[in-house]
Kinemage of the C-alpha trace (Angstrom):
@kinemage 1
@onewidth
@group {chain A} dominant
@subgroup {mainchain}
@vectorlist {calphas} color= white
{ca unk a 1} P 99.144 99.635 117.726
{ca unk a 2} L 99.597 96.152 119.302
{ca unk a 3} L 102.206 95.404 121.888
{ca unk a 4} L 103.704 92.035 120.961
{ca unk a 5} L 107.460 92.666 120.236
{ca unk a 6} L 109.006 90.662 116.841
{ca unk a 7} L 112.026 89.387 116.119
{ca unk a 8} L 114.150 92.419 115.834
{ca unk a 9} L 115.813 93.321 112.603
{ca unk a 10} L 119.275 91.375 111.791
{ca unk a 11} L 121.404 94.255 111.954
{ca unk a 12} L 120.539 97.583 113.655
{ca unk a 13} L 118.481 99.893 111.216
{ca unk a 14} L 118.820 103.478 111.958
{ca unk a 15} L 115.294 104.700 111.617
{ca unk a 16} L 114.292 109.061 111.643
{ca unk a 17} L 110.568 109.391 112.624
{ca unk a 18} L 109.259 112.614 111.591
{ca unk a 19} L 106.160 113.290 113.538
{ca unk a 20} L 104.482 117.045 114.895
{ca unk a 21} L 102.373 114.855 117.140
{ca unk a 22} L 104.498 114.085 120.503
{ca unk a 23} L 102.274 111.242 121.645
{ca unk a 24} L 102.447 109.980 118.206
{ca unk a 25} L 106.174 110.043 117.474
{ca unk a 26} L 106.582 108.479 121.177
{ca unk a 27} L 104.524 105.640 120.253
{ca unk a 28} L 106.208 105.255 117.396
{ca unk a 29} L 109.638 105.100 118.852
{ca unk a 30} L 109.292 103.166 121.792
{ca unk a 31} L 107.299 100.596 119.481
{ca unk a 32} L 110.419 100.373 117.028
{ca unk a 33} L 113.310 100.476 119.418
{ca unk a 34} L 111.218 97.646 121.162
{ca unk a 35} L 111.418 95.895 117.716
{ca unk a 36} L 115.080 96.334 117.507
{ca unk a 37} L 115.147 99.412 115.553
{ca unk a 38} L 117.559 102.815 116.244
{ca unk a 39} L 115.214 105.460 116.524
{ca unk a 40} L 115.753 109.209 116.127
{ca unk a 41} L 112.479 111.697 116.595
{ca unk a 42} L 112.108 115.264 114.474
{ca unk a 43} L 109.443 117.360 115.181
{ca unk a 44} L 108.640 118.574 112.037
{ca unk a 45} L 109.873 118.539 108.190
{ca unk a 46} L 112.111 121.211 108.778
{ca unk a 47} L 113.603 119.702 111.701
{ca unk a 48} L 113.815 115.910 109.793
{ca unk a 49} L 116.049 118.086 106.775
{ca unk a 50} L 118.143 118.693 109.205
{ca unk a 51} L 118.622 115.669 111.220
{ca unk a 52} L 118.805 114.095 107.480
{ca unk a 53} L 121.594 116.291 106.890
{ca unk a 54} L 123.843 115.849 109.769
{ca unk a 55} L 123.197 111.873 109.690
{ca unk a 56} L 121.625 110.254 107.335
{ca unk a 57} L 119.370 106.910 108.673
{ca unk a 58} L 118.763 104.222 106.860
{ca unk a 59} L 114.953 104.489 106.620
{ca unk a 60} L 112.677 107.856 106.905
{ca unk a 61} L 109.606 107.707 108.411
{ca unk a 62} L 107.355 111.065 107.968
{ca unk a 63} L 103.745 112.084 108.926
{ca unk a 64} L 102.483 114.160 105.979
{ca unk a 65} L 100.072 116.932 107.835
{ca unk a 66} L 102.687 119.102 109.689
{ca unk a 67} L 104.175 122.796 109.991
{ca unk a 68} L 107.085 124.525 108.833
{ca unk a 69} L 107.792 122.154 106.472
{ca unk a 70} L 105.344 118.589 105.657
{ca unk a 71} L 105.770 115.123 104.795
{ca unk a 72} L 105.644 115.548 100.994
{ca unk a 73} L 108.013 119.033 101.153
{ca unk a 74} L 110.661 116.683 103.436
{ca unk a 75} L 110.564 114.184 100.605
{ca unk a 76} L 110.878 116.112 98.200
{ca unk a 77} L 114.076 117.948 99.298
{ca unk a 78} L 115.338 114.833 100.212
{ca unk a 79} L 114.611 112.640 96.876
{ca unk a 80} L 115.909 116.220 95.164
{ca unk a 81} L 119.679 115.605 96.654
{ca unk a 82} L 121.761 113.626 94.538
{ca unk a 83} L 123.101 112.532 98.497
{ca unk a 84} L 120.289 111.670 99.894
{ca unk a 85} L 117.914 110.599 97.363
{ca unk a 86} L 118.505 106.734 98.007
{ca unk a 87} L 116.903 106.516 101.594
{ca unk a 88} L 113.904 105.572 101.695
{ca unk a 89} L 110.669 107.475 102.861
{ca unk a 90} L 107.667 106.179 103.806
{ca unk a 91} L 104.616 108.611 104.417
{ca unk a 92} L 102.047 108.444 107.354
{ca unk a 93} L 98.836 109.509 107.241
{ca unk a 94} L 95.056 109.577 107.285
{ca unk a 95} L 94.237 110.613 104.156
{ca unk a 96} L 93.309 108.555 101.413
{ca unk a 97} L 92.230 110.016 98.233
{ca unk a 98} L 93.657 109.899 94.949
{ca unk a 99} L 95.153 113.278 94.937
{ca unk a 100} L 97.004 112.690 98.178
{ca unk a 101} L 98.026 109.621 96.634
{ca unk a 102} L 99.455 110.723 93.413
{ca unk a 103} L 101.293 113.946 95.426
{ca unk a 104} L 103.274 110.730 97.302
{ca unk a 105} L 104.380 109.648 93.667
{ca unk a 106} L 105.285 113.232 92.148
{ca unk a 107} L 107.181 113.951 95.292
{ca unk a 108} L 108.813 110.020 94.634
{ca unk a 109} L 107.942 108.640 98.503
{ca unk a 110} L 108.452 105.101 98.637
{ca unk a 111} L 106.107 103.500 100.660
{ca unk a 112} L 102.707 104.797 101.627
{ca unk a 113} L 100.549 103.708 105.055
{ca unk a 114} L 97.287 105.204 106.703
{ca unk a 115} L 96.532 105.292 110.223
{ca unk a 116} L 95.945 103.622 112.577
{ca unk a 117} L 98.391 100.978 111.383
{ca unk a 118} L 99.704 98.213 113.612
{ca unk a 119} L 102.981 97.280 114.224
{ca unk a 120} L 103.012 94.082 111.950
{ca unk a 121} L 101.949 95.961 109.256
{ca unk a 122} L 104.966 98.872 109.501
{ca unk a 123} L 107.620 96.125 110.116
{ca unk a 124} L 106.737 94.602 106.916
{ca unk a 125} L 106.355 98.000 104.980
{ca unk a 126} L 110.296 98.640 106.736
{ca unk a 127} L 111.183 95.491 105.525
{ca unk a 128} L 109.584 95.783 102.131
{ca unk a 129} L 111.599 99.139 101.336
{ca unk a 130} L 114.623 98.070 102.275
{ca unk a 131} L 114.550 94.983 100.471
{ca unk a 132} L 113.433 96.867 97.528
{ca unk a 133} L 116.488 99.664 98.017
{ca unk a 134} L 119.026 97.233 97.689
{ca unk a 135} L 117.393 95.367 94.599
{ca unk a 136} L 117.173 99.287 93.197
{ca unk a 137} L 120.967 99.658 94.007
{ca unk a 138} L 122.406 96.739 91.556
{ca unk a 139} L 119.392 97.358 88.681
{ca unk a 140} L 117.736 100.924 87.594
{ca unk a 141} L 114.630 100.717 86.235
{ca unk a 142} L 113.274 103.083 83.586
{ca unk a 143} L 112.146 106.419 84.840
{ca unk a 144} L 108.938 108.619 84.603
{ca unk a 145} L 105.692 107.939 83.287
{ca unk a 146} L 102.652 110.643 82.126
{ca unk a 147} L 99.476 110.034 82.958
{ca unk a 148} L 95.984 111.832 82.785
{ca unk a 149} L 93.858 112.089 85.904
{ca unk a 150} L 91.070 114.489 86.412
{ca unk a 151} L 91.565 116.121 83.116
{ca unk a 152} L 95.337 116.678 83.991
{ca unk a 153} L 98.231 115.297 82.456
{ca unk a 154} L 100.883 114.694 85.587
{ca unk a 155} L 104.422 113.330 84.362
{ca unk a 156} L 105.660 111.461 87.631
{ca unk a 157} L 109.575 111.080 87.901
{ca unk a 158} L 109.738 108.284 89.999
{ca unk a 159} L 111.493 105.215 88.903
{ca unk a 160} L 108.798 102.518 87.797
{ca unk a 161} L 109.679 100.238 90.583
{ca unk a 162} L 109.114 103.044 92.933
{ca unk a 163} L 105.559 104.067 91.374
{ca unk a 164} L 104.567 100.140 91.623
{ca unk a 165} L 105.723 100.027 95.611
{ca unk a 166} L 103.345 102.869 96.612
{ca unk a 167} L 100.892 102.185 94.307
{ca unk a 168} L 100.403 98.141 95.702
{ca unk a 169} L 101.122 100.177 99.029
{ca unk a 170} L 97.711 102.331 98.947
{ca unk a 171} L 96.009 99.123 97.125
{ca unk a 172} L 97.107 97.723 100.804
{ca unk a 173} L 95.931 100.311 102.694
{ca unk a 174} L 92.142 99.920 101.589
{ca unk a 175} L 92.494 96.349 101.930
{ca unk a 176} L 93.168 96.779 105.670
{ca unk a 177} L 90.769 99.391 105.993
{ca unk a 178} L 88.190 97.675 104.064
{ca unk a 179} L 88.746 94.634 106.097
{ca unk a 180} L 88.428 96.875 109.599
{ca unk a 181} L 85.347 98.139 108.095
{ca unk a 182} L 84.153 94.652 107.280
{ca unk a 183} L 84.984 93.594 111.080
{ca unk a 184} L 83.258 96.197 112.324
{ca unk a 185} L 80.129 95.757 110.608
{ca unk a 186} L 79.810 92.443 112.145
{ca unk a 187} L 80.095 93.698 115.281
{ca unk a 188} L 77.640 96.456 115.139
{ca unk a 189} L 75.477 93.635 113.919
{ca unk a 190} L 76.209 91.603 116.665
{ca unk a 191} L 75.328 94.169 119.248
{ca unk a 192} L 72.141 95.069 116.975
{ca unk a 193} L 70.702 91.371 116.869
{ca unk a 194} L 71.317 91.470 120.896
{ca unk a 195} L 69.457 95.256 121.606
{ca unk a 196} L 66.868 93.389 119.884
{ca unk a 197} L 66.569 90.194 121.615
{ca unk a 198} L 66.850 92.937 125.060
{ca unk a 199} L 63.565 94.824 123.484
{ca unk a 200} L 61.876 91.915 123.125
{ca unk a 201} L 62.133 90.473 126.681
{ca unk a 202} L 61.639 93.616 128.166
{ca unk a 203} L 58.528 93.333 125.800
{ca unk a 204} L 57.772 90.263 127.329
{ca unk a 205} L 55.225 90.173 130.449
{ca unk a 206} L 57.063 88.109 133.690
{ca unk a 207} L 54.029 85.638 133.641
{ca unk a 208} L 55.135 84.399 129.970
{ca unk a 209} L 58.941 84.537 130.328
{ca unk a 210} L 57.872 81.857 133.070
């Protein structure tokens, strides 16, 4: 995660991290209340249902891999309350697959990022779901959709806004990953193309290098 500080956000966004990981969910915080955001911190799913309960924020942010209760349980329960279904949950994590993908649209999550993420690339996934709440709040789109996947018909109940947003939000994630890759490729190249040139002189006798 980066350390320049944005703009914070134009009025104060009450923001529930849900993170098992205490170096994790500290990095988180202190990175969004440096941004502007209010931060609360759950340990767990079970813990975030709570914390939920007693207050609800305006954004969720949840890691998926936890105990007691995980990411996609939280949002479940969550987009299951007629009360609470309207806040918006965006799920952290290092998977990647298309299984772990299409669990984040049965369980209706609305945004969808893999780690290691930067800060610019959260603030504009916060952003993004916000935005996209209050568009959701003055027009409902149609609901549900079945598909077939691995020999499986799945009907997903997530509004078809909703199953756009995380969809273009794991299309994202590869992009950035595919684009780390890419960097990183060039680098190892780099560093290959100068071992070599090393060899080579240390190939070279002292008389000739002369």
């Amino acid at each position: 995660m980066t350390d320049d500080a944005g703009p914070p956000p134009a009025e104060v966004i009450d923001v529930l991290v849900v993170e098992d990981s205490r170096v994790q969910s500290e990095a988180l915080r202190l990175g969004l209340e440096r941004r502007g955001y209010r931060v609360r911190v759950a340990a767990d799913g079970a813990e975030g249902l709570v914390a939920v309960r007693e207050q609800a924020p305006d954004l969720i942010i949840t890691d998926i891999d936890m105990p007691n209760m995980d990411g996609y349980q939280l949002c479940e329960e969550i987009k299951n309350d007629s009360q609470l279904r309207s806040i918006p949950v965006i799920l952290l994590t290092s998977l990647g697959e298309p299984e772990d993908i299409f669990r984040g649209l049965e369980v209706r999550a609305d945004n969808y990022l893999t780690k290691p993420f930067d800060e610019e690339i959260l603030d504009s996934r916060i952003e993004h779901v916000l935005a996209n709440r209050q568009l959701r709040s003055r027009h409902r789109a149609k609901r549900g959709v079945e598909v077939i996947y691995s020999r499986r018909r799945r009907r997903i109940d997530s509004d078809r806004e909703q199953i756009l947003d995380l969809l273009m939000s794991s299309l994202d994630n590869a992009m950035h990953r595919y684009a780390h890759l890419e960097s990183r490729v060039e680098e190892l190249e780099a560093e290959r193309r100068q071992l070599i040139e090393e060899v080579n002189r240390l190939r070279t006798p002292p008389d000739e290098i002369s």
